[in-house]
C-alpha positions as CSV (number, residue, x, y, z in Angstrom):
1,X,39.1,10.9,-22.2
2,X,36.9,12.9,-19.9
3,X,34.2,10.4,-19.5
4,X,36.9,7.8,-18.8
5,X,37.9,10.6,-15.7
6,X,34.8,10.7,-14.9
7,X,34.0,7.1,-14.2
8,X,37.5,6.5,-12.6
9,X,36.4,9.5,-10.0
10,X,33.5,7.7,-9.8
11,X,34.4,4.8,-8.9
12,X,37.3,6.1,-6.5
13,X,34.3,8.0,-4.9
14,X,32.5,4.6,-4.4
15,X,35.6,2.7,-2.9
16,X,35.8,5.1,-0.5
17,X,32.0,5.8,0.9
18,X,32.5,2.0,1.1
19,X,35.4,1.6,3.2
20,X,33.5,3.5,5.5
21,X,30.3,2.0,6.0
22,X,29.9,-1.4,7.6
23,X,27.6,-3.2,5.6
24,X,24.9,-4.9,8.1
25,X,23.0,-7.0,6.1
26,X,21.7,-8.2,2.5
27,X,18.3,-10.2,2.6
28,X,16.3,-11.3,-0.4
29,X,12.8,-12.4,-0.7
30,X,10.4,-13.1,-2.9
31,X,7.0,-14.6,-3.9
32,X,5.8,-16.6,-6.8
33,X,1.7,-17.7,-7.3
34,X,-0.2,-19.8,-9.4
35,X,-4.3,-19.0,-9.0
36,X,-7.5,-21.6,-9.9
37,X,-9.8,-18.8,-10.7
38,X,-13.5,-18.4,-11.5
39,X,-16.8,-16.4,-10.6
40,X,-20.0,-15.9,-11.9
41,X,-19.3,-11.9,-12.7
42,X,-21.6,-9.9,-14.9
43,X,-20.4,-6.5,-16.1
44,X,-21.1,-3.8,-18.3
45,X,-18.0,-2.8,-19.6
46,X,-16.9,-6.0,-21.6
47,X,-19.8,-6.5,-23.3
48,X,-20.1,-3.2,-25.5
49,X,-22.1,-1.6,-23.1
50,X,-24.9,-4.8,-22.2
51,X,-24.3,-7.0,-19.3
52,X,-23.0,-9.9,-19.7
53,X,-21.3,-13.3,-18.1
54,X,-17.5,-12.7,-18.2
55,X,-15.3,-15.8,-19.0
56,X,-13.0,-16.7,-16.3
57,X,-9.6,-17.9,-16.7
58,X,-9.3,-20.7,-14.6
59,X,-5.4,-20.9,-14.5
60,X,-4.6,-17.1,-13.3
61,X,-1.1,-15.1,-13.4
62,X,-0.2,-14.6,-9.6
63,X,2.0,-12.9,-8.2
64,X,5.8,-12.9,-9.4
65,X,8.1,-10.1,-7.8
66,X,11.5,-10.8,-6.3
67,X,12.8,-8.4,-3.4
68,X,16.7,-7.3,-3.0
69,X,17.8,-5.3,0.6
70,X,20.5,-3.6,1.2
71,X,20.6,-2.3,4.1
72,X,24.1,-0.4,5.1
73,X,24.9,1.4,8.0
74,X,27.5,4.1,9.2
75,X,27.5,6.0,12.6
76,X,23.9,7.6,13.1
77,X,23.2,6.8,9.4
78,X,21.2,3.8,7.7
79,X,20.7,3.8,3.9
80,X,18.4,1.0,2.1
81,X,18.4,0.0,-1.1
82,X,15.4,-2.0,-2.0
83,X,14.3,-2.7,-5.5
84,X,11.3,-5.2,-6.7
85,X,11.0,-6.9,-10.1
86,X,7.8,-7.4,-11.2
87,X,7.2,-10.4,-13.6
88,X,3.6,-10.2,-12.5
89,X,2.8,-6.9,-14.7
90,X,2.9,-6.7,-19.0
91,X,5.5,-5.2,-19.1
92,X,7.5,-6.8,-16.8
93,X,8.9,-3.8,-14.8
94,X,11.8,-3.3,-11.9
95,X,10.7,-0.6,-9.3
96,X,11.7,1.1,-6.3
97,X,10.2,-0.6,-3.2
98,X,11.0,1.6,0.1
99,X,14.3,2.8,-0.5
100,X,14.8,5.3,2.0
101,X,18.4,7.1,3.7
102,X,17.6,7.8,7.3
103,X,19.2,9.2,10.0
104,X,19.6,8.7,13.8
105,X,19.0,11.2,17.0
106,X,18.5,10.8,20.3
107,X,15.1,10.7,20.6
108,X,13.5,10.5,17.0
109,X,15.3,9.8,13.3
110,X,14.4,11.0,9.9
111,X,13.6,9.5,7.1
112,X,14.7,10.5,3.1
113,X,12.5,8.6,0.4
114,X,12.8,9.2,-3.2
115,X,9.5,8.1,-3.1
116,X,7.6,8.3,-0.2
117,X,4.4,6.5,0.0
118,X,1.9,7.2,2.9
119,X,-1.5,6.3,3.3
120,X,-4.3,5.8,6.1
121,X,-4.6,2.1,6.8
122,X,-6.0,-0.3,4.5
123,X,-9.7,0.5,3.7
124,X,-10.0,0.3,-0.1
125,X,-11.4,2.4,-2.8
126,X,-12.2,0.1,-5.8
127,X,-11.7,2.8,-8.6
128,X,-8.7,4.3,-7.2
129,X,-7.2,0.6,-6.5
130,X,-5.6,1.9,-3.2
131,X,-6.4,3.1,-0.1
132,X,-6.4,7.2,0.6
133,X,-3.0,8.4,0.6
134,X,-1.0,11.3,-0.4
135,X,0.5,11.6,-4.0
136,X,4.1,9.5,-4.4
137,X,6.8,11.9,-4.3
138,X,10.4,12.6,-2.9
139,X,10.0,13.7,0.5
140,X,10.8,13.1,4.6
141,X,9.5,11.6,7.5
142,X,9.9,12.0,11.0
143,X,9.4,9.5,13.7
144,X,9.2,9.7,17.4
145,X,9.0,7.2,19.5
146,X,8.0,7.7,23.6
147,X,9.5,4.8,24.9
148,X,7.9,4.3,28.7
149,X,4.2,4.9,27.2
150,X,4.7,2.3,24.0
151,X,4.0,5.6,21.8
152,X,4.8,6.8,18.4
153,X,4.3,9.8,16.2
154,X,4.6,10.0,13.0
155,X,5.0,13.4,10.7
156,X,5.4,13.1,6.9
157,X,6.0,15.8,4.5
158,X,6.5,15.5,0.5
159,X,6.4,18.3,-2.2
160,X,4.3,18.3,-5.9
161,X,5.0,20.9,-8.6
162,X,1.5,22.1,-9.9
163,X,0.4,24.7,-12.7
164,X,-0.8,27.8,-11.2
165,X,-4.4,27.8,-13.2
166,X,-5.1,24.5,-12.6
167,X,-3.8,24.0,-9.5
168,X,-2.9,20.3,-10.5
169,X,-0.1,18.6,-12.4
170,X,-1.1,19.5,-15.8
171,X,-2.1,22.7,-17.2
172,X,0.3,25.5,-18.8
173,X,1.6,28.8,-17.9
174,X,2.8,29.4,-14.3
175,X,4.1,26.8,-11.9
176,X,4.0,26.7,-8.1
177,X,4.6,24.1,-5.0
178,X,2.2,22.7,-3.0
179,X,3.4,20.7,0.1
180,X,1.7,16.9,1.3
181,X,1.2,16.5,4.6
182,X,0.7,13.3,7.0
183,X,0.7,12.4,10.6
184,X,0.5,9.2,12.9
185,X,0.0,8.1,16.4
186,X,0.2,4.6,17.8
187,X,-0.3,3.5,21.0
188,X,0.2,-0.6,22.0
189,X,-0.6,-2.2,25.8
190,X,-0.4,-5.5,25.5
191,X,-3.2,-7.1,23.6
192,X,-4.4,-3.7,22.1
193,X,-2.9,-2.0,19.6
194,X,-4.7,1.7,18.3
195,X,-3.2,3.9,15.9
196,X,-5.3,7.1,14.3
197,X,-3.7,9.0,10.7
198,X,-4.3,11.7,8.4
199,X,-3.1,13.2,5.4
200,X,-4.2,15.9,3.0
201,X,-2.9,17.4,-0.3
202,X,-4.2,20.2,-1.9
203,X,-2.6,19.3,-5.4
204,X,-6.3,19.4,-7.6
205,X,-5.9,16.2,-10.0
206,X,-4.8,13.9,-7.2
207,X,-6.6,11.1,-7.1
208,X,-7.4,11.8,-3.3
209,X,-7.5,15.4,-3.4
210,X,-8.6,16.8,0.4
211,X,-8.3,15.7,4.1
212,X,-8.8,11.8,4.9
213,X,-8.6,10.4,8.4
214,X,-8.8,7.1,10.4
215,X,-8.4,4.6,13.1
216,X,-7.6,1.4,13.6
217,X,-8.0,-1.3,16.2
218,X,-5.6,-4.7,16.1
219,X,-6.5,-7.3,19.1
220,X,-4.0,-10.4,19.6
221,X,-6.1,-13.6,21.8
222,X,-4.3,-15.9,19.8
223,X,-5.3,-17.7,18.5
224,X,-7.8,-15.2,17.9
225,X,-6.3,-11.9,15.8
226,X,-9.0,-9.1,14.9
227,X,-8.1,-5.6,12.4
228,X,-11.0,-3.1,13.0
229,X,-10.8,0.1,10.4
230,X,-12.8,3.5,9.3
231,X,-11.5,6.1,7.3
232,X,-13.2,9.1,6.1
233,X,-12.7,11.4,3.6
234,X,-13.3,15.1,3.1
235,X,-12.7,16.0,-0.8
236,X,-12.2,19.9,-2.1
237,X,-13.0,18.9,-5.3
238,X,-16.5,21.0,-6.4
239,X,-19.3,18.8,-6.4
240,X,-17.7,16.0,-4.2
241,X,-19.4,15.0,-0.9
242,X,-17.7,13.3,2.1
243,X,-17.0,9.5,2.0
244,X,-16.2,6.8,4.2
245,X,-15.2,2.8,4.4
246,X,-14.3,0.2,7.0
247,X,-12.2,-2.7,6.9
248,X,-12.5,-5.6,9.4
249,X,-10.8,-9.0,9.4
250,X,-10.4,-11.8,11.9
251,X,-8.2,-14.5,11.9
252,X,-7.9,-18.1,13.4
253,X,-4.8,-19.7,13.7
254,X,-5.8,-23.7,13.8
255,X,-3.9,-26.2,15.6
256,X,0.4,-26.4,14.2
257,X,0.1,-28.0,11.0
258,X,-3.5,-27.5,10.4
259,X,-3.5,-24.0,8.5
260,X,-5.2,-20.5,9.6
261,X,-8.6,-19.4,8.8
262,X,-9.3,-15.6,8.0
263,X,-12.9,-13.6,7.1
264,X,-12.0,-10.0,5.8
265,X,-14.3,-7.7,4.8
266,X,-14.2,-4.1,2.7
267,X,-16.7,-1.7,2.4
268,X,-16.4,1.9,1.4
269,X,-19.5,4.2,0.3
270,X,-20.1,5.7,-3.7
271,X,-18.1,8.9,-3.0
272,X,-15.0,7.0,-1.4
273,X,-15.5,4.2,-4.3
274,X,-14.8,7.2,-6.8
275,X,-12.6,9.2,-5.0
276,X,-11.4,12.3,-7.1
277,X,-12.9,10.7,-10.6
278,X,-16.7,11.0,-9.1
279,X,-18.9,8.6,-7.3
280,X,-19.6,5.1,-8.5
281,X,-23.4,4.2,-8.6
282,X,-23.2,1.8,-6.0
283,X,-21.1,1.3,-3.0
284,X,-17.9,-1.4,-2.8
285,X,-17.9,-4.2,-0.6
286,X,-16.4,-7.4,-0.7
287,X,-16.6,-10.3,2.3
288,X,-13.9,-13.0,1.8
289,X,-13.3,-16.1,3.8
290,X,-10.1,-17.9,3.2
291,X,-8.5,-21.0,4.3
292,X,-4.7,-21.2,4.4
293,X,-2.7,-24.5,4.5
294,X,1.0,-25.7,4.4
295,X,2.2,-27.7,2.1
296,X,6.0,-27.3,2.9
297,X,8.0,-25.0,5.2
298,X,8.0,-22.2,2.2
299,X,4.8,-23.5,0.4
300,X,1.0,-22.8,0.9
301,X,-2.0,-23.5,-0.6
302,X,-5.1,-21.4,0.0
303,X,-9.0,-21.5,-0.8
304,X,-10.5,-18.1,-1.2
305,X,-14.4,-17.8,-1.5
306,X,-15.5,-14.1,-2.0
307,X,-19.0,-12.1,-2.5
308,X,-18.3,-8.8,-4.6
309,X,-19.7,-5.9,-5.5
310,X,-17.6,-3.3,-7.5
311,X,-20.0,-0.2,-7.4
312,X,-19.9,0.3,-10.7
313,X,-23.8,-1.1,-11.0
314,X,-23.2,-4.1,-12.3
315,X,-24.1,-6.0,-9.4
316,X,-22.9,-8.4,-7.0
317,X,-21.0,-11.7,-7.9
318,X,-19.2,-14.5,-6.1
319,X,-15.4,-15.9,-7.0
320,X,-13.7,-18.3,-6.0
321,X,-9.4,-18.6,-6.3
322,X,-7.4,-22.0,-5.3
323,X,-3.9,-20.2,-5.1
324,X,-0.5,-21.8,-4.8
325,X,2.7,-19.5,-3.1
326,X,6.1,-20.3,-2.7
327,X,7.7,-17.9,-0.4
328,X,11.1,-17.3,0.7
Protein backbone atom coordinates (compact mmCIF):
# COMPACT_ATOMS: atom_id res chain seq x y z
CA UNK A 1 0.00 0.00 0.00
CA UNK A 2 2.73 2.58 0.76
CA UNK A 3 4.83 1.84 -2.21
CA UNK A 4 1.70 1.98 -4.33
CA UNK A 5 1.45 5.87 -2.56
CA UNK A 6 4.53 6.33 -3.34
CA UNK A 7 4.64 5.76 -7.05
CA UNK A 8 1.13 7.52 -7.53
CA UNK A 9 2.94 10.70 -5.78
CA UNK A 10 5.45 10.05 -8.02
CA UNK A 11 4.06 10.06 -10.85
CA UNK A 12 1.61 13.07 -9.86
CA UNK A 13 4.98 14.83 -9.19
CA UNK A 14 6.12 14.00 -12.81
CA UNK A 15 2.76 15.22 -14.56
CA UNK A 16 3.13 18.24 -13.05
CA UNK A 17 7.09 19.40 -13.56
CA UNK A 18 5.87 18.42 -17.08
CA UNK A 19 3.07 20.61 -17.59
CA UNK A 20 5.37 23.21 -16.91
CA UNK A 21 8.30 22.83 -19.06
CA UNK A 22 8.06 23.15 -22.79
CA UNK A 23 9.78 20.47 -24.20
CA UNK A 24 12.25 22.01 -27.16
CA UNK A 25 13.56 19.20 -28.67
CA UNK A 26 14.37 15.29 -28.89
CA UNK A 27 17.33 14.39 -31.41
CA UNK A 28 18.83 10.94 -31.79
CA UNK A 29 22.05 9.95 -33.27
CA UNK A 30 24.11 7.37 -33.61
CA UNK A 31 27.12 5.61 -35.35
CA UNK A 32 27.74 2.04 -36.47
CA UNK A 33 31.51 0.79 -38.06
CA UNK A 34 32.79 -2.07 -39.64
CA UNK A 35 36.98 -1.88 -39.79
CA UNK A 36 39.52 -3.91 -42.38
CA UNK A 37 42.30 -4.10 -39.97
CA UNK A 38 45.98 -5.15 -39.95
CA UNK A 39 49.61 -4.07 -38.96
CA UNK A 40 52.78 -5.52 -38.71
CA UNK A 41 52.87 -4.93 -34.60
CA UNK A 42 55.42 -6.62 -32.35
CA UNK A 43 54.97 -6.53 -28.63
CA UNK A 44 56.03 -7.89 -25.53
CA UNK A 45 53.13 -8.46 -23.68
CA UNK A 46 51.29 -11.15 -25.77
CA UNK A 47 53.99 -13.27 -26.18
CA UNK A 48 54.85 -14.40 -22.40
CA UNK A 49 57.20 -11.85 -22.10
CA UNK A 50 59.30 -12.36 -25.86
CA UNK A 51 58.50 -10.21 -28.74
CA UNK A 52 56.60 -11.35 -31.11
CA UNK A 53 54.32 -10.71 -34.49
CA UNK A 54 50.70 -10.13 -33.20
CA UNK A 55 47.83 -11.63 -35.38
CA UNK A 56 45.61 -9.06 -36.78
CA UNK A 57 41.97 -9.46 -37.09
CA UNK A 58 41.24 -8.27 -40.31
CA UNK A 59 37.35 -7.80 -39.83
CA UNK A 60 37.42 -5.39 -36.56
CA UNK A 61 34.44 -4.45 -34.11
CA UNK A 62 33.84 -0.64 -34.67
CA UNK A 63 32.09 1.52 -33.24
CA UNK A 64 28.31 0.79 -32.18
CA UNK A 65 26.80 3.46 -29.68
CA UNK A 66 23.39 4.99 -30.20
CA UNK A 67 22.75 8.68 -28.69
CA UNK A 68 19.21 9.83 -27.17
CA UNK A 69 18.71 13.92 -26.27
CA UNK A 70 16.46 15.34 -24.43
CA UNK A 71 16.76 18.59 -24.11
CA UNK A 72 13.82 20.47 -22.05
CA UNK A 73 13.49 23.88 -21.21
CA UNK A 74 11.61 26.20 -18.62
CA UNK A 75 12.17 29.89 -18.03
CA UNK A 76 16.02 30.47 -17.26
CA UNK A 77 16.33 26.64 -17.00
CA UNK A 78 17.57 23.87 -19.53
CA UNK A 79 17.91 20.27 -18.43
CA UNK A 80 19.43 17.40 -20.83
CA UNK A 81 19.08 14.04 -20.68
CA UNK A 82 21.54 12.25 -22.75
CA UNK A 83 22.32 8.61 -22.50
CA UNK A 84 24.69 6.42 -24.89
CA UNK A 85 24.44 2.61 -25.45
CA UNK A 86 27.38 1.07 -26.14
CA UNK A 87 27.26 -2.25 -28.18
CA UNK A 88 30.91 -1.61 -29.05
CA UNK A 89 32.27 -2.70 -25.39
CA UNK A 90 31.98 -6.67 -23.78
CA UNK A 91 29.72 -6.01 -21.92
CA UNK A 92 27.55 -4.08 -23.71
CA UNK A 93 26.90 -1.10 -21.34
CA UNK A 94 24.30 2.17 -21.35
CA UNK A 95 26.04 5.28 -19.93
CA UNK A 96 25.57 8.76 -19.17
CA UNK A 97 26.92 10.97 -22.02
CA UNK A 98 26.70 14.82 -20.89
CA UNK A 99 23.69 15.02 -19.04
CA UNK A 100 23.87 18.25 -17.38
CA UNK A 101 20.82 20.85 -15.71
CA UNK A 102 21.95 24.37 -16.39
CA UNK A 103 20.81 27.54 -15.62
CA UNK A 104 20.50 30.96 -17.29
CA UNK A 105 21.73 34.74 -16.10
CA UNK A 106 22.33 37.63 -17.70
CA UNK A 107 25.66 37.49 -18.47
CA UNK A 108 26.99 33.90 -17.72
CA UNK A 109 24.91 30.40 -16.87
CA UNK A 110 25.84 27.42 -14.78
CA UNK A 111 26.17 24.20 -15.42
CA UNK A 112 25.07 20.87 -13.01
CA UNK A 113 26.71 17.51 -14.22
CA UNK A 114 26.35 14.35 -12.50
CA UNK A 115 29.32 13.67 -14.09
CA UNK A 116 31.36 16.27 -15.14
CA UNK A 117 34.12 15.57 -17.51
CA UNK A 118 36.90 18.23 -18.23
CA UNK A 119 40.10 17.89 -19.79
CA UNK A 120 42.90 20.02 -21.67
CA UNK A 121 42.44 19.54 -25.39
CA UNK A 122 43.15 16.47 -27.11
CA UNK A 123 46.88 15.51 -26.75
CA UNK A 124 46.99 11.89 -25.77
CA UNK A 125 48.64 9.77 -23.18
CA UNK A 126 48.75 6.13 -24.46
CA UNK A 127 48.70 4.44 -20.94
CA UNK A 128 46.19 6.57 -19.48
CA UNK A 129 44.00 6.22 -22.92
CA UNK A 130 42.84 9.91 -22.43
CA UNK A 131 44.03 13.10 -22.55
CA UNK A 132 44.89 15.10 -18.99
CA UNK A 133 41.84 15.81 -17.21
CA UNK A 134 40.41 15.99 -13.89
CA UNK A 135 38.77 12.87 -12.13
CA UNK A 136 34.89 12.31 -13.30
CA UNK A 137 32.66 13.42 -10.67
CA UNK A 138 29.40 15.39 -9.77
CA UNK A 139 30.17 18.97 -9.94
CA UNK A 140 29.52 22.69 -11.72
CA UNK A 141 30.64 24.78 -14.36
CA UNK A 142 30.51 28.30 -15.05
CA UNK A 143 30.60 29.94 -18.32
CA UNK A 144 31.04 33.53 -19.35
CA UNK A 145 30.87 34.70 -22.40
CA UNK A 146 32.10 38.64 -23.48
CA UNK A 147 30.13 39.05 -26.31
CA UNK A 148 31.85 42.28 -28.32
CA UNK A 149 35.44 40.72 -27.94
CA UNK A 150 34.29 36.93 -29.21
CA UNK A 151 35.50 35.74 -25.56
CA UNK A 152 34.84 33.05 -23.24
CA UNK A 153 35.77 31.87 -19.80
CA UNK A 154 35.36 28.92 -18.47
CA UNK A 155 35.59 27.80 -14.49
CA UNK A 156 34.89 24.24 -13.43
CA UNK A 157 34.78 22.83 -10.08
CA UNK A 158 33.98 19.04 -8.95
CA UNK A 159 34.55 17.36 -5.47
CA UNK A 160 36.38 13.65 -4.65
CA UNK A 161 36.13 11.99 -1.17
CA UNK A 162 39.68 10.73 -0.27
CA UNK A 163 41.16 8.73 2.84
CA UNK A 164 43.05 11.05 4.98
CA UNK A 165 46.49 8.68 5.07
CA UNK A 166 46.50 8.17 1.63
CA UNK A 167 45.29 11.11 0.38
CA UNK A 168 43.60 9.08 -2.54
CA UNK A 169 40.41 7.11 -2.97
CA UNK A 170 41.43 4.04 -1.24
CA UNK A 171 42.98 3.68 2.06
CA UNK A 172 41.13 3.28 5.61
CA UNK A 173 40.51 5.32 8.61
CA UNK A 174 39.69 9.03 8.20
CA UNK A 175 38.04 10.64 5.20
CA UNK A 176 38.27 14.15 3.89
CA UNK A 177 37.30 16.34 0.55
CA UNK A 178 39.52 17.49 -1.91
CA UNK A 179 38.09 19.91 -4.48
CA UNK A 180 39.05 19.66 -8.73
CA UNK A 181 39.58 22.61 -10.33
CA UNK A 182 39.57 23.82 -14.13
CA UNK A 183 39.57 26.95 -16.12
CA UNK A 184 39.23 28.04 -19.93
CA UNK A 185 39.64 31.02 -22.12
CA UNK A 186 38.83 31.22 -25.88
CA UNK A 187 39.21 33.85 -28.00
CA UNK A 188 37.99 33.54 -32.05
CA UNK A 189 38.64 36.56 -34.91
CA UNK A 190 37.76 35.25 -37.82
CA UNK A 191 40.09 32.64 -39.18
CA UNK A 192 41.83 32.19 -35.72
CA UNK A 193 40.57 30.58 -33.09
CA UNK A 194 43.00 30.26 -29.58
CA UNK A 195 41.86 28.79 -26.49
CA UNK A 196 44.51 28.13 -23.33
CA UNK A 197 43.13 25.45 -20.15
CA UNK A 198 44.21 24.11 -16.96
CA UNK A 199 43.11 21.88 -14.42
CA UNK A 200 44.69 20.27 -11.22
CA UNK A 201 43.50 17.79 -8.52
CA UNK A 202 45.29 16.99 -5.71
CA UNK A 203 43.32 13.59 -5.08
CA UNK A 204 46.86 11.20 -4.87
CA UNK A 205 45.70 7.97 -7.02
CA UNK A 206 44.28 10.01 -9.87
CA UNK A 207 45.52 9.04 -12.80
CA UNK A 208 46.62 12.68 -13.55
CA UNK A 209 47.44 13.73 -10.24
CA UNK A 210 49.05 17.66 -10.34
CA UNK A 211 48.64 20.80 -12.58
CA UNK A 212 48.42 20.29 -16.57
CA UNK A 213 48.13 23.20 -18.90
CA UNK A 214 47.75 24.01 -22.71
CA UNK A 215 46.98 25.77 -25.80
CA UNK A 216 45.61 25.38 -28.76
CA UNK A 217 45.53 26.91 -32.24
CA UNK A 218 42.52 26.09 -34.94
CA UNK A 219 42.98 27.96 -38.45
CA UNK A 220 39.96 27.77 -41.10
CA UNK A 221 41.44 28.62 -45.14
CA UNK A 222 39.09 26.19 -46.27
CA UNK A 223 39.69 24.28 -47.77
CA UNK A 224 42.59 24.28 -45.66
CA UNK A 225 41.68 23.47 -41.62
CA UNK A 226 44.88 23.19 -39.19
CA UNK A 227 44.57 22.01 -34.99
CA UNK A 228 47.97 23.03 -33.38
CA UNK A 229 48.25 21.64 -29.54
CA UNK A 230 50.87 21.34 -26.40
CA UNK A 231 50.06 20.41 -23.05
CA UNK A 232 52.25 20.04 -20.13
CA UNK A 233 52.09 18.49 -17.15
CA UNK A 234 53.39 19.10 -13.64
CA UNK A 235 52.81 15.73 -11.41
CA UNK A 236 53.05 15.79 -7.31
CA UNK A 237 53.40 12.41 -7.34
CA UNK A 238 57.21 11.60 -5.63
CA UNK A 239 59.54 10.63 -8.17
CA UNK A 240 57.48 11.95 -11.17
CA UNK A 241 59.08 14.62 -13.52
CA UNK A 242 57.30 17.05 -15.76
CA UNK A 243 55.86 15.88 -19.15
CA UNK A 244 54.57 17.24 -22.19
CA UNK A 245 52.77 16.26 -25.86
CA UNK A 246 51.51 18.05 -28.95
CA UNK A 247 48.86 17.25 -31.25
CA UNK A 248 48.69 18.63 -34.79
CA UNK A 249 46.29 17.79 -37.67
CA UNK A 250 45.51 19.28 -41.01
CA UNK A 251 42.80 18.78 -43.11
CA UNK A 252 41.82 19.12 -46.87
CA UNK A 253 38.50 19.25 -47.92
CA UNK A 254 38.64 17.96 -51.85
CA UNK A 255 36.39 19.06 -54.38
CA UNK A 256 32.11 18.19 -53.33
CA UNK A 257 31.91 14.63 -53.84
CA UNK A 258 35.47 13.78 -53.84
CA UNK A 259 36.10 13.09 -49.96
CA UNK A 260 38.49 15.06 -47.35
CA UNK A 261 42.06 14.24 -46.68
CA UNK A 262 43.49 14.63 -43.09
CA UNK A 263 47.30 13.96 -41.52
CA UNK A 264 47.11 13.94 -37.62
CA UNK A 265 49.83 13.47 -35.55
CA UNK A 266 50.36 12.61 -31.45
CA UNK A 267 53.22 12.82 -29.62
CA UNK A 268 53.60 13.01 -25.87
CA UNK A 269 57.13 12.34 -23.94
CA UNK A 270 57.77 8.95 -21.38
CA UNK A 271 56.52 10.87 -18.30
CA UNK A 272 53.18 12.12 -19.98
CA UNK A 273 52.88 8.48 -21.74
CA UNK A 274 52.72 7.15 -18.06
CA UNK A 275 51.09 9.69 -16.35
CA UNK A 276 50.40 8.84 -12.57
CA UNK A 277 51.44 4.86 -13.15
CA UNK A 278 55.21 5.95 -14.01
CA UNK A 279 57.03 6.66 -17.26
CA UNK A 280 56.90 4.33 -20.21
CA UNK A 281 60.42 3.47 -21.70
CA UNK A 282 59.89 5.21 -24.72
CA UNK A 283 57.93 8.11 -25.80
CA UNK A 284 54.17 7.83 -27.81
CA UNK A 285 53.73 9.05 -31.14
CA UNK A 286 51.59 8.16 -33.88
CA UNK A 287 51.40 10.01 -37.52
CA UNK A 288 48.14 9.00 -39.41
CA UNK A 289 47.07 10.01 -42.79
CA UNK A 290 43.52 9.31 -43.76
CA UNK A 291 41.41 9.47 -46.71
CA UNK A 292 37.62 9.98 -46.28
CA UNK A 293 35.03 9.34 -48.96
CA UNK A 294 31.15 9.26 -49.37
CA UNK A 295 29.47 6.58 -50.27
CA UNK A 296 25.80 7.92 -49.50
CA UNK A 297 24.46 11.07 -47.75
CA UNK A 298 24.90 9.08 -44.22
CA UNK A 299 27.69 6.63 -45.38
CA UNK A 300 31.55 6.84 -45.55
CA UNK A 301 34.24 4.91 -46.26
CA UNK A 302 37.75 5.80 -45.02
CA UNK A 303 41.49 4.50 -45.58
CA UNK A 304 43.63 5.02 -42.60
CA UNK A 305 47.55 4.41 -42.87
CA UNK A 306 49.25 4.89 -39.48
CA UNK A 307 53.09 4.66 -38.04
CA UNK A 308 52.98 3.80 -34.23
CA UNK A 309 54.89 3.65 -31.48
CA UNK A 310 53.24 2.89 -27.99
CA UNK A 311 56.31 3.65 -25.63
CA UNK A 312 56.06 0.70 -24.01
CA UNK A 313 59.62 -0.48 -25.88
CA UNK A 314 58.29 -2.53 -28.17
CA UNK A 315 58.98 -0.52 -31.08
CA UNK A 316 57.41 1.11 -33.84
CA UNK A 317 54.86 -0.55 -36.21
CA UNK A 318 52.62 0.48 -39.12
CA UNK A 319 48.56 -0.34 -39.46
CA UNK A 320 46.43 0.03 -41.73
CA UNK A 321 42.20 0.18 -41.16
CA UNK A 322 39.61 0.29 -44.28
CA UNK A 323 36.59 1.45 -42.11
CA UNK A 324 32.92 1.61 -43.04
CA UNK A 325 30.35 4.29 -40.92
CA UNK A 326 26.94 4.85 -41.16
CA UNK A 327 25.93 7.94 -39.46
CA UNK A 328 22.81 9.53 -38.61
Amino acid sequence: MKKGLLVAIALMVSLFMLSSVALAEITTSGVIEWKIYGSDENTIVSTGGWVGEVASPVFKYGDVRMHYDVLLTSGAWEAKFAPRIRLDKSPEIVEDDGSYLKVYFDSSSLTMQPRLNYGVFDVYSFVADDSANIPKEAGVKLDVPFNPLDMDLSLVANSTVVYKNTGGTWGWGNQETKWNYGAGLSFDVEPLSVAVQLVTTDVTDATWYGSSYGGKLEVDLAPVTINAQFVSWSPEGAGLSDGSGIYGKIGYALDEGLGDLALEYKSCDENFNGANFGPTPDEYSKLAGTYTYPLAEAVNMSLTVASVDKGLGDGDFTEYEVKFAASF
